[in-house]
C-alpha positions in Angstrom: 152.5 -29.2 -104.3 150.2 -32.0 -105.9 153.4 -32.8 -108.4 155.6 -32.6 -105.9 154.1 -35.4 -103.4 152.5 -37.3 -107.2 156.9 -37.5 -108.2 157.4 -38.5 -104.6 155.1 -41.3 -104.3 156.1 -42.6 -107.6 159.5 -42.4 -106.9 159.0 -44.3 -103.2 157.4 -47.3 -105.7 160.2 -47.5 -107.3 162.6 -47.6 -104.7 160.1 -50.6 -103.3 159.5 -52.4 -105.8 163.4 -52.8 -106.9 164.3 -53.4 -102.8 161.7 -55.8 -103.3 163.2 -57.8 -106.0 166.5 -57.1 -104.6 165.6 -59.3 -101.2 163.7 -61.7 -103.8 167.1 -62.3 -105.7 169.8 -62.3 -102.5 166.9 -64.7 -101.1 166.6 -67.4 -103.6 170.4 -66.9 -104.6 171.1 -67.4 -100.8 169.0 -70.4 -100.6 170.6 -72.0 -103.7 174.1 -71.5 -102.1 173.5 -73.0 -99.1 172.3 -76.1 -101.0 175.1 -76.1 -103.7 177.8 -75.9 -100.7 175.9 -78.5 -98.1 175.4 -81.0 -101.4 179.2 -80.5 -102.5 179.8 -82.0 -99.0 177.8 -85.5 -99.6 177.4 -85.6 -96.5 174.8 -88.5 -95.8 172.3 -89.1 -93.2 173.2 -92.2 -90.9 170.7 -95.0 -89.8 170.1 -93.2 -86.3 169.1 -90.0 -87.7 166.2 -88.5 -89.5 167.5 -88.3 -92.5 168.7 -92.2 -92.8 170.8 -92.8 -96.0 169.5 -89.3 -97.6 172.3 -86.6 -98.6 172.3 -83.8 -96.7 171.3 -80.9 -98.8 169.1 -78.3 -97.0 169.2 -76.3 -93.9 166.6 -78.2 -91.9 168.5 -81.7 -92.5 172.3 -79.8 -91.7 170.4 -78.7 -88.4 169.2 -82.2 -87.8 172.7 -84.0 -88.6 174.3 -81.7 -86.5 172.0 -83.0 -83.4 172.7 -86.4 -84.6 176.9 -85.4 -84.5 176.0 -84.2 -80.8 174.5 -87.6 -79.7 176.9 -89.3 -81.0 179.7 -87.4 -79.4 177.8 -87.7 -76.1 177.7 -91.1 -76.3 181.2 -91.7 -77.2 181.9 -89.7 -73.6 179.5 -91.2 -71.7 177.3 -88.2 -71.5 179.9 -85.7 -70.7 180.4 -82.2 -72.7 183.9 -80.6 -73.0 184.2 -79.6 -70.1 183.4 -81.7 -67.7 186.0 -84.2 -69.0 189.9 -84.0 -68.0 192.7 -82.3 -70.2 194.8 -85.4 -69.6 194.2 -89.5 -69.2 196.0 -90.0 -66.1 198.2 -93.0 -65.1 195.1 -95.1 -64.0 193.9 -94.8 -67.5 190.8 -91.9 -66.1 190.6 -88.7 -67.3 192.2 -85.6 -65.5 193.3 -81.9 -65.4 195.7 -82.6 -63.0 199.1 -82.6 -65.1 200.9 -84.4 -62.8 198.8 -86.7 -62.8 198.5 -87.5 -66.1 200.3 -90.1 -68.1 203.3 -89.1 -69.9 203.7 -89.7 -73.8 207.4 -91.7 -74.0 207.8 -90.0 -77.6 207.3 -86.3 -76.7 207.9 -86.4 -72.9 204.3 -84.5 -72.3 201.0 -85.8 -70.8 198.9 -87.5 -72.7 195.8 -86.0 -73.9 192.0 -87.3 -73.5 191.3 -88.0 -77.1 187.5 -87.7 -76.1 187.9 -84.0 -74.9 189.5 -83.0 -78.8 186.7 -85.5 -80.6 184.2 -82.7 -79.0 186.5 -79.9 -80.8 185.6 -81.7 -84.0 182.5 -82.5 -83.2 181.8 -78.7 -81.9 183.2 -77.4 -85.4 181.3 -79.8 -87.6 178.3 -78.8 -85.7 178.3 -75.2 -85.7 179.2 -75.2 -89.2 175.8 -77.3 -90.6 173.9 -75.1 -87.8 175.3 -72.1 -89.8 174.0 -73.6 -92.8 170.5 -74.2 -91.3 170.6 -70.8 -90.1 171.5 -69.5 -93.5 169.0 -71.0 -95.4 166.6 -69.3 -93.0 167.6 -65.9 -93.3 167.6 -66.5 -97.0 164.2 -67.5 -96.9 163.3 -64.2 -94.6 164.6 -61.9 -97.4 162.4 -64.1 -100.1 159.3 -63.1 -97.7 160.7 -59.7 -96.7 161.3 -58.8 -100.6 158.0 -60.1 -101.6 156.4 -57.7 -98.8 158.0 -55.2 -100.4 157.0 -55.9 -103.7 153.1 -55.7 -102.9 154.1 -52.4 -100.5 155.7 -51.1 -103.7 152.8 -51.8 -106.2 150.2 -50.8 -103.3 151.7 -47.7 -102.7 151.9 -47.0 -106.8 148.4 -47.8 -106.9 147.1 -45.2 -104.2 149.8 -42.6 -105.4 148.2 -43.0 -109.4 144.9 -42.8 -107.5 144.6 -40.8 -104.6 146.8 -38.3 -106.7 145.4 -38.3 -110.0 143.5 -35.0 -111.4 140.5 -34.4 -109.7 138.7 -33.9 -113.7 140.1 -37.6 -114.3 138.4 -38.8 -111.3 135.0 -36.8 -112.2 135.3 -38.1 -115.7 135.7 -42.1 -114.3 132.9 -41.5 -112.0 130.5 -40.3 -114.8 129.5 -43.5 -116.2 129.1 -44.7 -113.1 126.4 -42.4 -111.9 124.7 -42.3 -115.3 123.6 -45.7 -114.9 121.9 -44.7 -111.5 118.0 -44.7 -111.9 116.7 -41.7 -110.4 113.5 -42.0 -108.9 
């Protein structure tokens, strides 16, 4: 039975330690990926944001261009979100959802839509995609710190298997020196 639970704990190790450096490598080649892709953008930080003039090349600056994208949609709309703006401009020149009420395009004979409304569309997309990025990178670096936990569970666990396992005449024979240099009274 001692063999049996010695094989089992040095097999669990195993499986550890490799899971471990699994998560270490999809980590770091997660990271890198993230980076490669946002700098193959060159995307650049504008004077308003955090980031002014400075390429845009990790998570944390995709998350904070994508707020500055937000503020600038919002102020292009005068603080209003997707929805609460009209489908339509209407033939004042205001937006609507009224379709009669709308303006009609001479060219195509349909109502004119509020270009604002589809700048959010863009604005939503560019957004959610450097948010994705952000939220990439961090997962990446969970499975650095997860694989590294598993690493040290992996050697830990190797450690007390070799130990706590080992033949009880190797552990006599280790302790021997030990209490030989004990002064007895």
């Amino acid at each position: 039975m001692r063999k049996l639970f010695q094989y089992g704990g040095i097999a669990a190790s195993i499986v550890l330690i490799a899971f471990g450096i699994g998560a270490i490598y999809m980590g770091v080649d997660g990271r890198s990926t993230v980076r490669s892709d946002l700098a193959r953008e060159q995307i650049v930080g504008t004077e308003d944001s955090t980031i002014p003039g400075q390429k845009v090349d990790t998570g944390s600056e995709a998350q904070a261009f994508a707020a500055v994208i937000r503020k600038h949609t919002l102020e292009a709309t005068g603080g209003q979100t997707y929805a609460q703006m009209g489908r339509f401009i209407g033939k004042d020149g205001k937006p609507t959802s009224d379709e009669k009420a709308a303006a009609i395009n001479k060219e195509t004979g349909k109502p004119v839509e509020n270009g604002l409304r589809n700048m959010w569309i863009n604005a939503t997309a560019l957004s959610t995609a450097l948010n994705t990025a952000y939220f990439a990178e961090s997962v990446a670096t969970f499975a650095i710190v997860m694989g590294i936990a598993l690493l040290l569970a992996g050697l830990g666990f190797g450690v007390l298997t070799f130990r706590a396992l080992a033949p009880a005449q190797a552990r006599k024979e280790e302790r021997a020196p030990a209490m030989a240099a004990v002064p007895t009274a």
